[in-house]
PQR file with spaces between the fields and no chain letter, atoms N, CA, C, O and H, PARSE charges and radii, in Angstrom:
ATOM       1  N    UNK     1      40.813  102.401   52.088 -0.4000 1.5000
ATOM       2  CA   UNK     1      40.419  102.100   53.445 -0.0000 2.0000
ATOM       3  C    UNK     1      41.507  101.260   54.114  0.5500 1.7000
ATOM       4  O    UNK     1      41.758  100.280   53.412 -0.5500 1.4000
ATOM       5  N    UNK     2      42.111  101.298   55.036 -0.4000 1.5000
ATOM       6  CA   UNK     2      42.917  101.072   56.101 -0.0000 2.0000
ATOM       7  C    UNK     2      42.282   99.736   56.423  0.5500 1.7000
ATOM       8  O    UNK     2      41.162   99.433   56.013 -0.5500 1.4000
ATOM       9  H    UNK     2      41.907  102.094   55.606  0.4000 1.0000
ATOM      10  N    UNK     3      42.960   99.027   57.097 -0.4000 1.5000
ATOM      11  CA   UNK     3      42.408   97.884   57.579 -0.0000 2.0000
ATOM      12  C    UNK     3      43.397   97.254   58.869  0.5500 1.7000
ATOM      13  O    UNK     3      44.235   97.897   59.502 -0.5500 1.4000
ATOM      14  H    UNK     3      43.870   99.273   57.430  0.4000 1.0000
ATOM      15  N    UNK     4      43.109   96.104   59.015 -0.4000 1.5000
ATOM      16  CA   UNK     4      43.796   95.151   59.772 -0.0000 2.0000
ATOM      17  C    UNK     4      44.784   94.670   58.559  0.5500 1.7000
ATOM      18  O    UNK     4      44.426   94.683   57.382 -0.5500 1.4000
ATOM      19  H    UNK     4      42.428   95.582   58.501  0.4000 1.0000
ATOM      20  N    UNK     5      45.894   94.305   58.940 -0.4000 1.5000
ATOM      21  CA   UNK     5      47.167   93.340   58.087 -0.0000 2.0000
ATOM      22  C    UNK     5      46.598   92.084   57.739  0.5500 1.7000
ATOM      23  O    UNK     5      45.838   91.464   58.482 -0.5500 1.4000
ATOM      24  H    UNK     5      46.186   94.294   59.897  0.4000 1.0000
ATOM      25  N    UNK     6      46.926   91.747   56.728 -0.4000 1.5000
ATOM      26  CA   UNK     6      46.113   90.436   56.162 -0.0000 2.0000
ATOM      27  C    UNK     6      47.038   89.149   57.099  0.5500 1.7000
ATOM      28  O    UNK     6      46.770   87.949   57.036 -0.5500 1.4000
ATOM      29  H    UNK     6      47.544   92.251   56.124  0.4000 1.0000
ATOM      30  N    UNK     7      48.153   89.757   57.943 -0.4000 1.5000
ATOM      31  CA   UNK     7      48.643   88.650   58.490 -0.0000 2.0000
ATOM      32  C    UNK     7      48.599   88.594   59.935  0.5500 1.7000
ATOM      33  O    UNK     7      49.376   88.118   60.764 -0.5500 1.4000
ATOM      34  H    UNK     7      48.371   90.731   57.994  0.4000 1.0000
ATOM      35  N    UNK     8      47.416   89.245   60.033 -0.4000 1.5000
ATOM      36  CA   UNK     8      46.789   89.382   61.699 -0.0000 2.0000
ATOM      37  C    UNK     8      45.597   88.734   61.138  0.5500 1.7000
ATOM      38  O    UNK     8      44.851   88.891   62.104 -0.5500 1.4000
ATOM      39  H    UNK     8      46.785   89.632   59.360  0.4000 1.0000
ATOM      40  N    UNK     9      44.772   88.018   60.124 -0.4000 1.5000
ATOM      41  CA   UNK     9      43.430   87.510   59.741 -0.0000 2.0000
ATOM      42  C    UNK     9      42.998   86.092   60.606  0.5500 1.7000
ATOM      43  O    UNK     9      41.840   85.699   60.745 -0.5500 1.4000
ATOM      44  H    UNK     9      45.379   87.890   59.339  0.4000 1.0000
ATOM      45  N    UNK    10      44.466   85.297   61.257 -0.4000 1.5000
ATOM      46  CA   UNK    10      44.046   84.362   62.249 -0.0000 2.0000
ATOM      47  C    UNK    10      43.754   84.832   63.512  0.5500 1.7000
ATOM      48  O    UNK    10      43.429   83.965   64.323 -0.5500 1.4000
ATOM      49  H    UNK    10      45.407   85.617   61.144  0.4000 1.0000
ATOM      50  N    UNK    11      43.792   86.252   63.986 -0.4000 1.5000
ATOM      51  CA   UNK    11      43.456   86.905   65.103 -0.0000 2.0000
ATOM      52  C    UNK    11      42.572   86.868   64.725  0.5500 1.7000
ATOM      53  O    UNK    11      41.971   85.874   65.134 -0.5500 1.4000
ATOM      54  H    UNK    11      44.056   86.956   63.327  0.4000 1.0000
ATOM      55  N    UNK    12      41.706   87.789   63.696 -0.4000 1.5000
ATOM      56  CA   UNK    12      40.178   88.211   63.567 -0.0000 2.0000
ATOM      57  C    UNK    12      39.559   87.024   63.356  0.5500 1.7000
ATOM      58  O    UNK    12      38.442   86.927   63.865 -0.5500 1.4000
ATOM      59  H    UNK    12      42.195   88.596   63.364  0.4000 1.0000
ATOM      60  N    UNK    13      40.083   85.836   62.580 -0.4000 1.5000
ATOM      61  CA   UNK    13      38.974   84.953   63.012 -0.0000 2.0000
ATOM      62  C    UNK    13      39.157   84.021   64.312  0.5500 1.7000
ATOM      63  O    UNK    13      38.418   83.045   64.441 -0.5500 1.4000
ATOM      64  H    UNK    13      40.990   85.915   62.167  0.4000 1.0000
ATOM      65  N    UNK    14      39.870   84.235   65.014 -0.4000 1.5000
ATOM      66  CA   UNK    14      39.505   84.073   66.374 -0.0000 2.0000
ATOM      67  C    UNK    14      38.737   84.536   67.123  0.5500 1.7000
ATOM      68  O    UNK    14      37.939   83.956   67.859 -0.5500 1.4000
ATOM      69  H    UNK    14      40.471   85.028   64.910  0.4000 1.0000
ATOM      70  N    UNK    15      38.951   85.764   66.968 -0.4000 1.5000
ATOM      71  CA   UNK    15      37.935   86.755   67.582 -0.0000 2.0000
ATOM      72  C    UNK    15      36.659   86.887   66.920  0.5500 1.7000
ATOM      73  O    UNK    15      35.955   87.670   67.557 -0.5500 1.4000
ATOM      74  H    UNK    15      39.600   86.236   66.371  0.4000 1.0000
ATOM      75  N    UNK    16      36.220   86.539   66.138 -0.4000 1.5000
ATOM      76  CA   UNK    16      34.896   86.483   65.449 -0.0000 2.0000
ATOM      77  C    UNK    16      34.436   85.226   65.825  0.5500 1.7000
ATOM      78  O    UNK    16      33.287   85.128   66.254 -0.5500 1.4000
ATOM      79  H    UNK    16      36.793   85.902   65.621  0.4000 1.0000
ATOM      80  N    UNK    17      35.308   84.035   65.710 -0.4000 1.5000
ATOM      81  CA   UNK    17      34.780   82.360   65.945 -0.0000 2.0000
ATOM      82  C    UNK    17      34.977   82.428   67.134  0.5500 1.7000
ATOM      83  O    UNK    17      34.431   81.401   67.535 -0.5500 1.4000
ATOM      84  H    UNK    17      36.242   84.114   65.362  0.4000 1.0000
ATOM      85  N    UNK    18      35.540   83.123   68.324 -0.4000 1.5000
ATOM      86  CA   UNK    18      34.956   82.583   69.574 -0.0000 2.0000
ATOM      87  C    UNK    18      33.517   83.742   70.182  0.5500 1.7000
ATOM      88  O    UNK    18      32.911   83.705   71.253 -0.5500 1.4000
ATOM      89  H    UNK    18      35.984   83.957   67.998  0.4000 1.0000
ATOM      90  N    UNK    19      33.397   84.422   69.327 -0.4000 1.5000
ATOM      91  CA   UNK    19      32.498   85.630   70.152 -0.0000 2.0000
ATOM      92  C    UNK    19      31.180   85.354   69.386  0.5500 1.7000
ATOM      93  O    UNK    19      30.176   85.820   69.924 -0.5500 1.4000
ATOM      94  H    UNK    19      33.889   84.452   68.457  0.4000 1.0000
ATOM      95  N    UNK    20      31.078   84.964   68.717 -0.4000 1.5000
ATOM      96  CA   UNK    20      29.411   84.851   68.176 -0.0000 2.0000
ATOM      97  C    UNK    20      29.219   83.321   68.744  0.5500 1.7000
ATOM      98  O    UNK    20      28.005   83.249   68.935 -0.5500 1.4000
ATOM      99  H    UNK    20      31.893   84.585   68.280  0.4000 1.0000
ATOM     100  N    UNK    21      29.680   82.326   69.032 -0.4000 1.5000
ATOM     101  CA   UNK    21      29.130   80.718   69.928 -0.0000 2.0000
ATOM     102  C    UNK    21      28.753   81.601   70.936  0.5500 1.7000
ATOM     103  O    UNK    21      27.623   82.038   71.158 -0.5500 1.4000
ATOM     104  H    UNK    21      30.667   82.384   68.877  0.4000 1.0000
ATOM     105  N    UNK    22      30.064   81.889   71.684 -0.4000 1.5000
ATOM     106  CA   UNK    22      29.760   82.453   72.744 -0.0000 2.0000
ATOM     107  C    UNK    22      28.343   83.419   73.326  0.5500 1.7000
ATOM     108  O    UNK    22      27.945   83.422   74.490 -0.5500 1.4000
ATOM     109  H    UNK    22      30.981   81.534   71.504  0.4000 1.0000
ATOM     110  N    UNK    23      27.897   84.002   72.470 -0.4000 1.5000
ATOM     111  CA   UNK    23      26.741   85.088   72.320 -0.0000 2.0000
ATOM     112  C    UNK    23      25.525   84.316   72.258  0.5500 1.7000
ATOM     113  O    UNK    23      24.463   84.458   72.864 -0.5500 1.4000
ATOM     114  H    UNK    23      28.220   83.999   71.524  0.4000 1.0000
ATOM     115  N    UNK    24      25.905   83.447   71.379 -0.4000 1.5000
ATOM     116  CA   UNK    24      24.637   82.400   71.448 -0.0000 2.0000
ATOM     117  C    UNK    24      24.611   81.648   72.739  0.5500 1.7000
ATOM     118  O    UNK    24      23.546   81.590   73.353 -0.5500 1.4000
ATOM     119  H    UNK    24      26.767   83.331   70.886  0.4000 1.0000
ATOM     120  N    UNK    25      25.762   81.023   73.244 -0.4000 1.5000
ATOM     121  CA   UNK    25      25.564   80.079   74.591 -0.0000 2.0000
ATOM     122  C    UNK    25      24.775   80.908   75.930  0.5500 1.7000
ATOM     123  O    UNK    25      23.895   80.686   76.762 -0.5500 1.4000
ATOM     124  H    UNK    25      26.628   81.071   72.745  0.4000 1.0000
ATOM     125  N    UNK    26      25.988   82.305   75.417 -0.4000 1.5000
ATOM     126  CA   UNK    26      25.399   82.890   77.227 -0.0000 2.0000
ATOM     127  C    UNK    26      23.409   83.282   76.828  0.5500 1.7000
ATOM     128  O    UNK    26      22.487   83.126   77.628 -0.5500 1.4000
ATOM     129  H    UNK    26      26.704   82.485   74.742  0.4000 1.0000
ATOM     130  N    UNK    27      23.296   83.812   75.329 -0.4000 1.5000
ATOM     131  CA   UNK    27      21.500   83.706   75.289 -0.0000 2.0000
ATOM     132  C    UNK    27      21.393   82.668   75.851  0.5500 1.7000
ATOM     133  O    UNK    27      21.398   82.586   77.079 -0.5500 1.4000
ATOM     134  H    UNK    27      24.045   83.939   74.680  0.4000 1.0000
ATOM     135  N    UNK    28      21.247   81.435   74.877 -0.4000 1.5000
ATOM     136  CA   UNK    28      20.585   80.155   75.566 -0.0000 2.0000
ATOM     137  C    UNK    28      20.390   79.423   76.925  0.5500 1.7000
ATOM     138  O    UNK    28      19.436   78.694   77.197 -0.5500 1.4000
ATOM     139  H    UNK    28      21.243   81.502   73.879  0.4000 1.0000
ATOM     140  N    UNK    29      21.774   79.825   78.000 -0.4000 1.5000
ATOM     141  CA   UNK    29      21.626   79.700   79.056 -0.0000 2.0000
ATOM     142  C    UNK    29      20.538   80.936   79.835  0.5500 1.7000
ATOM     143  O    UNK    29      20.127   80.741   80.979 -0.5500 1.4000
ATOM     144  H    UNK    29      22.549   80.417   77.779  0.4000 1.0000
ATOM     145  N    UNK    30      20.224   81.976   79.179 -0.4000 1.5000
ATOM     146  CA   UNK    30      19.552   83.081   80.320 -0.0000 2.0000
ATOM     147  C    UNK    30      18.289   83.085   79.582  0.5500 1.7000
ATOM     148  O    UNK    30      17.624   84.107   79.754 -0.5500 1.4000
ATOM     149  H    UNK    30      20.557   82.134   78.250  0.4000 1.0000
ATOM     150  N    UNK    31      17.794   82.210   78.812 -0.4000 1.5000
ATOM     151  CA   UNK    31      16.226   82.068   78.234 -0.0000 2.0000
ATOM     152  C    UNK    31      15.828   82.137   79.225  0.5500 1.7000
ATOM     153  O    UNK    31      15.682   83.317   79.544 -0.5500 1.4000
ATOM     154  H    UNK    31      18.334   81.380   78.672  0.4000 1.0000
ATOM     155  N    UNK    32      15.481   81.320   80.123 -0.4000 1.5000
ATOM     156  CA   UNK    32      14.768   81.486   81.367 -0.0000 2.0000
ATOM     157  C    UNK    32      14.467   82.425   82.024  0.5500 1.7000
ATOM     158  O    UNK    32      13.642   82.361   82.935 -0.5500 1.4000
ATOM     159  H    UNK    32      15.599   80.361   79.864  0.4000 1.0000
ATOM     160  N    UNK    33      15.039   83.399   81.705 -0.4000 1.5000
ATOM     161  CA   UNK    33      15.176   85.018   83.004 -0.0000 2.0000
ATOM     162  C    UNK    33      14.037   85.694   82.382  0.5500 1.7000
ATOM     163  O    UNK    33      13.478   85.677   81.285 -0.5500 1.4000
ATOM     164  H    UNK    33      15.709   83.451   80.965  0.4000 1.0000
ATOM     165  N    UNK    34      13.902   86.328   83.562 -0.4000 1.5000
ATOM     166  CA   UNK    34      12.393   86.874   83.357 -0.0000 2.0000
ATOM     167  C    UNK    34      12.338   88.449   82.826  0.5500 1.7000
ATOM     168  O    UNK    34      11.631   89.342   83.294 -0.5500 1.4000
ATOM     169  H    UNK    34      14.356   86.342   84.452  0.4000 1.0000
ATOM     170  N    UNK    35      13.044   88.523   81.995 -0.4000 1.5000
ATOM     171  CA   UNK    35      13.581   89.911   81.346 -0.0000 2.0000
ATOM     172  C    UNK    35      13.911   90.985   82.051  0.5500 1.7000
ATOM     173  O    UNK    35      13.952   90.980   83.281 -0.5500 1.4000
ATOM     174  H    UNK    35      13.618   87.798   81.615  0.4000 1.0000
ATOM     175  N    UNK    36      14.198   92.090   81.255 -0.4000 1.5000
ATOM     176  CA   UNK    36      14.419   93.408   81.721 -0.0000 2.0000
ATOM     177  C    UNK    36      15.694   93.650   81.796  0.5500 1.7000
ATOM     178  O    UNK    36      16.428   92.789   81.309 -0.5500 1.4000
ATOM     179  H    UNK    36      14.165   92.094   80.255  0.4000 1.0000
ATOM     180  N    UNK    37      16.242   94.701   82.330 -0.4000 1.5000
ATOM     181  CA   UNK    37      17.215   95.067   82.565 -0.0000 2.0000
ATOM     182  C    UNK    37      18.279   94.234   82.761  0.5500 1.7000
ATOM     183  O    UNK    37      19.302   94.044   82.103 -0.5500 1.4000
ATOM     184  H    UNK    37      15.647   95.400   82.726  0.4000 1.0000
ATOM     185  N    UNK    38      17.851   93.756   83.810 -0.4000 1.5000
ATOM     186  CA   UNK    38      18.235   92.815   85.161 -0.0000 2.0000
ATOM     187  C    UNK    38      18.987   91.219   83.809  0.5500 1.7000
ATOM     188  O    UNK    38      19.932   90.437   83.914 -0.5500 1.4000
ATOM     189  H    UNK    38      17.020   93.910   84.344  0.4000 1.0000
ATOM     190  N    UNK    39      18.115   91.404   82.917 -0.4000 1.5000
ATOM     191  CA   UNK    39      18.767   90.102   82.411 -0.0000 2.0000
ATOM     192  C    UNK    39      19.123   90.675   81.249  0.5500 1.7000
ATOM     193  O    UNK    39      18.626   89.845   80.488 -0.5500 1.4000
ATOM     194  H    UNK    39      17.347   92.040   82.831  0.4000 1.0000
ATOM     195  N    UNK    40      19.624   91.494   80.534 -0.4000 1.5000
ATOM     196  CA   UNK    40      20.204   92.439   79.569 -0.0000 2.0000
ATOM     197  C    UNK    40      21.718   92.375   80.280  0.5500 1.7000
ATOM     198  O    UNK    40      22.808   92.191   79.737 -0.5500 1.4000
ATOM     199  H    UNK    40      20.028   92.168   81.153  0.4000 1.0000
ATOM     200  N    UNK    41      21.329   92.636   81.974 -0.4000 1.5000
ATOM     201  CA   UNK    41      23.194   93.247   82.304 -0.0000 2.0000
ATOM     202  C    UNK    41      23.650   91.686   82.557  0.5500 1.7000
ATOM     203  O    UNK    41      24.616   91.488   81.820 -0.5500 1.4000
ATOM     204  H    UNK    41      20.444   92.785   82.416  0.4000 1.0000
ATOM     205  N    UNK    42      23.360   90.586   83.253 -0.4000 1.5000
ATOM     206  CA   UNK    42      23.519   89.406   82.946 -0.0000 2.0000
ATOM     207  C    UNK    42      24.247   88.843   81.722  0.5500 1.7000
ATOM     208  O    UNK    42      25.425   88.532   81.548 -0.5500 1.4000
ATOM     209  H    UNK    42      22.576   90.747   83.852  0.4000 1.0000
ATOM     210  N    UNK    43      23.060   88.810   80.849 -0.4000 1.5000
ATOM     211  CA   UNK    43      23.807   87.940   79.333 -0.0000 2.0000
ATOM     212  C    UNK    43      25.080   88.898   79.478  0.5500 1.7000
ATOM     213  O    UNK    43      26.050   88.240   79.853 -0.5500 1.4000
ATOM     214  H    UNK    43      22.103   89.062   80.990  0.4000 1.0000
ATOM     215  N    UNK    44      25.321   90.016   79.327 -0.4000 1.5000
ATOM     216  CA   UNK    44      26.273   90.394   78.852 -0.0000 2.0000
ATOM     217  C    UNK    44      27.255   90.345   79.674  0.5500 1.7000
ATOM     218  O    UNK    44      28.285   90.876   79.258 -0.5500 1.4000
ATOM     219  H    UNK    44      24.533   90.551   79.022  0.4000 1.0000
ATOM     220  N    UNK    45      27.307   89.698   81.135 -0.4000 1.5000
ATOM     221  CA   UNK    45      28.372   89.319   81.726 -0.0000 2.0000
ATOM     222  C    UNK    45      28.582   88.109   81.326  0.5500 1.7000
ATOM     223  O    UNK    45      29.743   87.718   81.197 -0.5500 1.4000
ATOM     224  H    UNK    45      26.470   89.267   81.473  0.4000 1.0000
ATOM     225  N    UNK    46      27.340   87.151   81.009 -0.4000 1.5000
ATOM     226  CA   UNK    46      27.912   86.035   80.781 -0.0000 2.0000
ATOM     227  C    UNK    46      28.589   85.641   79.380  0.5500 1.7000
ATOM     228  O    UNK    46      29.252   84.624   79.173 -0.5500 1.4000
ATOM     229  H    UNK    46      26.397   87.469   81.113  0.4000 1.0000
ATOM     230  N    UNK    47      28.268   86.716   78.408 -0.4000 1.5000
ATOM     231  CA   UNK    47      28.849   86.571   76.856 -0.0000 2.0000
ATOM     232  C    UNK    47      30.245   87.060   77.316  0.5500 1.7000
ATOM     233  O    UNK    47      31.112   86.477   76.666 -0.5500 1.4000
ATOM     234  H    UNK    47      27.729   87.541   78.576  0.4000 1.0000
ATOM     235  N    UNK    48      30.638   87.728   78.006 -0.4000 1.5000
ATOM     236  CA   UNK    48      32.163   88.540   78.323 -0.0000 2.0000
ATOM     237  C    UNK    48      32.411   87.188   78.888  0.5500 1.7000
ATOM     238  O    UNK    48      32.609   86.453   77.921 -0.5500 1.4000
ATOM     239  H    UNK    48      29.933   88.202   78.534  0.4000 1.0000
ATOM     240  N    UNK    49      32.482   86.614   79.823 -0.4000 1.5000
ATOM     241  CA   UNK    49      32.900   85.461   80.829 -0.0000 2.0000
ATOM     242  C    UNK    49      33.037   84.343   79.367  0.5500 1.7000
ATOM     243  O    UNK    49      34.143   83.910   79.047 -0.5500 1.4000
ATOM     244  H    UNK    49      32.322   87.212   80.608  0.4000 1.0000
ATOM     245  N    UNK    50      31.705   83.956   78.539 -0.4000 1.5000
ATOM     246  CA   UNK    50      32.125   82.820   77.840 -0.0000 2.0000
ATOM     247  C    UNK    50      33.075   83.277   76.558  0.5500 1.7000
ATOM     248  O    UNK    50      33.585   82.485   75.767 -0.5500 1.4000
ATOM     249  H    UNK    50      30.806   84.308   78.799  0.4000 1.0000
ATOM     250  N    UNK    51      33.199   84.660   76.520 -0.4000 1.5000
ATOM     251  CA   UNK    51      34.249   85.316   75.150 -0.0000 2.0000
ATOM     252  C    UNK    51      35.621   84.971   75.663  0.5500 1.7000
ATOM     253  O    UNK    51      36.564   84.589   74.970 -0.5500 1.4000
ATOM     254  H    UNK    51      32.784   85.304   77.162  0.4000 1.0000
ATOM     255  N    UNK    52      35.612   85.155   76.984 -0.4000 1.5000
ATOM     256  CA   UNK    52      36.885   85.502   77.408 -0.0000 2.0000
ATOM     257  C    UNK    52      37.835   84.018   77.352  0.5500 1.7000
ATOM     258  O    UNK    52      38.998   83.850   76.985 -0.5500 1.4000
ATOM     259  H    UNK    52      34.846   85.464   77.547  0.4000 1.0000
ATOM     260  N    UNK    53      36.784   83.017   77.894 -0.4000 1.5000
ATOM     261  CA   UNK    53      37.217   81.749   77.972 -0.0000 2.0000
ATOM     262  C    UNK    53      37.576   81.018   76.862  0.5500 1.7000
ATOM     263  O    UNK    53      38.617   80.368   76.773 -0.5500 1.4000
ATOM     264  H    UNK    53      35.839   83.154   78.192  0.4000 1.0000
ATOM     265  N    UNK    54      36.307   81.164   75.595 -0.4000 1.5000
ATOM     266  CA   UNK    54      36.380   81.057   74.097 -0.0000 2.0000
ATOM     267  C    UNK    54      38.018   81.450   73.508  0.5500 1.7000
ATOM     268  O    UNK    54      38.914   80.755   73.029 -0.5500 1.4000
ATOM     269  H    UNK    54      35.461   81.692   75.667  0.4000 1.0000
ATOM     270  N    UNK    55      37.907   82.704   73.770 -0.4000 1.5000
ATOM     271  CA   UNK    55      39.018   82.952   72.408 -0.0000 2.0000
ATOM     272  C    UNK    55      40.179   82.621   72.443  0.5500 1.7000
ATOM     273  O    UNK    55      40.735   82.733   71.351 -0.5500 1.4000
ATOM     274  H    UNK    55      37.179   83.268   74.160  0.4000 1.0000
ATOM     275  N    UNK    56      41.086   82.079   73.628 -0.4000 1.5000
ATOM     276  CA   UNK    56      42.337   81.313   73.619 -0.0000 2.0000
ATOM     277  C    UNK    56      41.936   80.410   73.204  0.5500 1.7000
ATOM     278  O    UNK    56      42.507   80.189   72.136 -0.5500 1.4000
ATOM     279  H    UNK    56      40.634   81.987   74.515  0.4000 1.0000
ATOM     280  N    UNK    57      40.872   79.319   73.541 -0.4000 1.5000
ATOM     281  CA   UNK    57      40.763   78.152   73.056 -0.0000 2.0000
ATOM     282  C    UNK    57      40.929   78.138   71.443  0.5500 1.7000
ATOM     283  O    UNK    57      41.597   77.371   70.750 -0.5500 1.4000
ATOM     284  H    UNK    57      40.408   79.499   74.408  0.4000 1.0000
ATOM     285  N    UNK    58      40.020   79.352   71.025 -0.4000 1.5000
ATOM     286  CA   UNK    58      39.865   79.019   69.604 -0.0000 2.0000
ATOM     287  C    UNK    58      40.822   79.634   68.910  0.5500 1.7000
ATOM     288  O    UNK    58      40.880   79.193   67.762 -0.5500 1.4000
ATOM     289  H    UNK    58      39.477   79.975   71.587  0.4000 1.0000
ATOM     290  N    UNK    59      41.971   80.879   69.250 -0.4000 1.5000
ATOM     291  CA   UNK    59      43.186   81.160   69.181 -0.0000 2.0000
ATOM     292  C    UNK    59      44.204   79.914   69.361  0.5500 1.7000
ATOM     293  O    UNK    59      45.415   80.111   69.466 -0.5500 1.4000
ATOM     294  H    UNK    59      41.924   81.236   70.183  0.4000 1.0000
ATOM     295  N    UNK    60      43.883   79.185   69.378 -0.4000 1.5000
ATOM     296  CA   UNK    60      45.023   78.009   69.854 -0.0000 2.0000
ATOM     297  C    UNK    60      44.346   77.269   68.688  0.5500 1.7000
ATOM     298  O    UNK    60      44.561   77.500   67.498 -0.5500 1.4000
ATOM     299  H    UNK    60      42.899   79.026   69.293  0.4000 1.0000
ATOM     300  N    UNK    61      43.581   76.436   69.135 -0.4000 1.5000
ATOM     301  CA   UNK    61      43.135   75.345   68.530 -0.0000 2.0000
ATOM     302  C    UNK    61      42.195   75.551   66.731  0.5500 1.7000
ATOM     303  O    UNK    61      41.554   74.611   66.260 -0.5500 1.4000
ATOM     304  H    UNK    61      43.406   76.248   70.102  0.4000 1.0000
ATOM     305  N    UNK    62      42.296   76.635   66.153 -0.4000 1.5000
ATOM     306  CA   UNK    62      42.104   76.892   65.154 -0.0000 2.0000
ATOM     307  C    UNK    62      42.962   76.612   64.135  0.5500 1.7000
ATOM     308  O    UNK    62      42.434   76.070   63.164 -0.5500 1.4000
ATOM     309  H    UNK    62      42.816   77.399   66.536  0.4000 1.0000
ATOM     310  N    UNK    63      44.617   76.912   64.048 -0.4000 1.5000
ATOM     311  CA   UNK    63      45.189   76.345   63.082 -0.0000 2.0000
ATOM     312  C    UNK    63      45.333   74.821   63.344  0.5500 1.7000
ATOM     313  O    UNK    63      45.445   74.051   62.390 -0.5500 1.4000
ATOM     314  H    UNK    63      45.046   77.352   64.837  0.4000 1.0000
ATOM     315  N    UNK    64      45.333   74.381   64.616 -0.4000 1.5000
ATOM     316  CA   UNK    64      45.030   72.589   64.577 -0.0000 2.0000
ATOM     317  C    UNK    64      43.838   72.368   63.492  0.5500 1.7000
ATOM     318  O    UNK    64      44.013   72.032   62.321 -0.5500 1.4000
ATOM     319  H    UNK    64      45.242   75.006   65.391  0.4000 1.0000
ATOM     320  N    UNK    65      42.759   72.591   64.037 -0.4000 1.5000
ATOM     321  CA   UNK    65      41.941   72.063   63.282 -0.0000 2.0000
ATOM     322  C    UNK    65      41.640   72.517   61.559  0.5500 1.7000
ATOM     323  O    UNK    65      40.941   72.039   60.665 -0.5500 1.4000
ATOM     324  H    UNK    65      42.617   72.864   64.988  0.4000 1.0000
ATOM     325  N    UNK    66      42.380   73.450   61.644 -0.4000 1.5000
ATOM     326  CA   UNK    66      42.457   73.758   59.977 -0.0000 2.0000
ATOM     327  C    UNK    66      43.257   72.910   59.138  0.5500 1.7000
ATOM     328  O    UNK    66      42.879   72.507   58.038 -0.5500 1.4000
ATOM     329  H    UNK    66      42.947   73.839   62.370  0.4000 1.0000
ATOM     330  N    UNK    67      44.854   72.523   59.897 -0.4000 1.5000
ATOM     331  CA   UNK    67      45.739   71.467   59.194 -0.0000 2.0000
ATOM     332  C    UNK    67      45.158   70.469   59.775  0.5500 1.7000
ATOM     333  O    UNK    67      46.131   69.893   60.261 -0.5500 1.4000
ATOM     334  H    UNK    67      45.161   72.850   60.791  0.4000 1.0000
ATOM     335  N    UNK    68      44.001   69.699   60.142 -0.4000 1.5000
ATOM     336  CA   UNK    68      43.458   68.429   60.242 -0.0000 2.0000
ATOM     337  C    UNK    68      42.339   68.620   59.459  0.5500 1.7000
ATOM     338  O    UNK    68      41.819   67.513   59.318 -0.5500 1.4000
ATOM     339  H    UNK    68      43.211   70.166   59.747  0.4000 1.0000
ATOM     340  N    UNK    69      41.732   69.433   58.902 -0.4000 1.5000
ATOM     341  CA   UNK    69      40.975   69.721   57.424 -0.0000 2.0000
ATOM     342  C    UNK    69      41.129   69.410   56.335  0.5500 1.7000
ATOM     343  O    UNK    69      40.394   68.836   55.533 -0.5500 1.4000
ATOM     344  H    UNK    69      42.155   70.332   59.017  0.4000 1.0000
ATOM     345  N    UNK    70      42.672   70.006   56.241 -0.4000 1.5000
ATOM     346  CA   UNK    70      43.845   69.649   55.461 -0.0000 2.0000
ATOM     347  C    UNK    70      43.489   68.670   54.836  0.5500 1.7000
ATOM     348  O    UNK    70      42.701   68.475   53.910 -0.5500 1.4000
ATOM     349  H    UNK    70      43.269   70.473   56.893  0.4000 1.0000
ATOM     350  N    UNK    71      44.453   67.785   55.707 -0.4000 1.5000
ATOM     351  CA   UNK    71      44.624   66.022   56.215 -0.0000 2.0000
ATOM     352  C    UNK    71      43.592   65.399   55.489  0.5500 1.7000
ATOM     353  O    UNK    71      43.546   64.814   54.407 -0.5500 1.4000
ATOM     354  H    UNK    71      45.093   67.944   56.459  0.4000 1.0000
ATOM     355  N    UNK    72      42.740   65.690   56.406 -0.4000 1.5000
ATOM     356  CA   UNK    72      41.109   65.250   56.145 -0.0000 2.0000
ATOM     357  C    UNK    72      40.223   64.775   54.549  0.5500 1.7000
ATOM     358  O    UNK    72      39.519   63.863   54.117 -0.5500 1.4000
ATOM     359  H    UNK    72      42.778   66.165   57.286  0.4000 1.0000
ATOM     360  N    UNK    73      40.787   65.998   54.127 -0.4000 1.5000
ATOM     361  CA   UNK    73      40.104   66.560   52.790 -0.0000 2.0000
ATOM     362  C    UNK    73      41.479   66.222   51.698  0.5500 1.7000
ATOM     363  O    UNK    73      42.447   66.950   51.922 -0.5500 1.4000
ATOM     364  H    UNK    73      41.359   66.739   54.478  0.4000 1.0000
ATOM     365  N    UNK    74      41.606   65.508   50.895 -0.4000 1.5000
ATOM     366  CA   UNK    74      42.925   65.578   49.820 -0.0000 2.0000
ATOM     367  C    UNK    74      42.459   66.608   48.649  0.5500 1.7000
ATOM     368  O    UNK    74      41.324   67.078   48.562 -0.5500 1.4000
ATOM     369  H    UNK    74      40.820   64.917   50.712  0.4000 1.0000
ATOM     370  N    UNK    75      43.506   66.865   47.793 -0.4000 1.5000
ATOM     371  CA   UNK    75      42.817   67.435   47.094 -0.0000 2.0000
ATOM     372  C    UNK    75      42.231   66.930   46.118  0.5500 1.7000
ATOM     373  O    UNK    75      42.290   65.710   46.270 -0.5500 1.4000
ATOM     374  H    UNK    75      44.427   66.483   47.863  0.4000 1.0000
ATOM     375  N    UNK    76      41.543   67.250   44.934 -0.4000 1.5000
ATOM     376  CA   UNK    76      40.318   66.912   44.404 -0.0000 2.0000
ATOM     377  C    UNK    76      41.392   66.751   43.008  0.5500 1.7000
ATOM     378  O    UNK    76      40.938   66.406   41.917 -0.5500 1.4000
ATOM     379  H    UNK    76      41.494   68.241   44.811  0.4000 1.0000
């Protein structure tokens, strides 16, 4: 099976760690809506809007916070 390059794996978890918060935030903000359609096409503008914003952040700031894990953690 074919895959992604194991040295594209800080892309995919970018793209995995900013798109599932994200999925959860834009739900939690549209609890309120009174269903249907109408709030089906919603969330999913607002999961695109908070993905979009997400994944540079977490494209950027992911190997920071991994070498401050590092840091963090000595080894055992």
């Amino acid at each position: 099976m074919r895959g992604i390059p194991r040295r594209y794996s800080h892309v995919v978890f970018g793209v995995l760690q900013s798109g599932l918060p994200s999925a959860i935030a834009a739900a939690i903000a549209l609890l309120p809506g009174d269903g249907g359609l109408d709030l089906l096409q919603r969330r999913l503008g607002a999961w695109l809007l908070a993905w979009s914003v997400m994944l540079p952040i977490v494209a950027f700031a992911a190997p920071l916070i991994h070498r401050l894990a590092v840091v963090l953690t000595p080894p055992d």
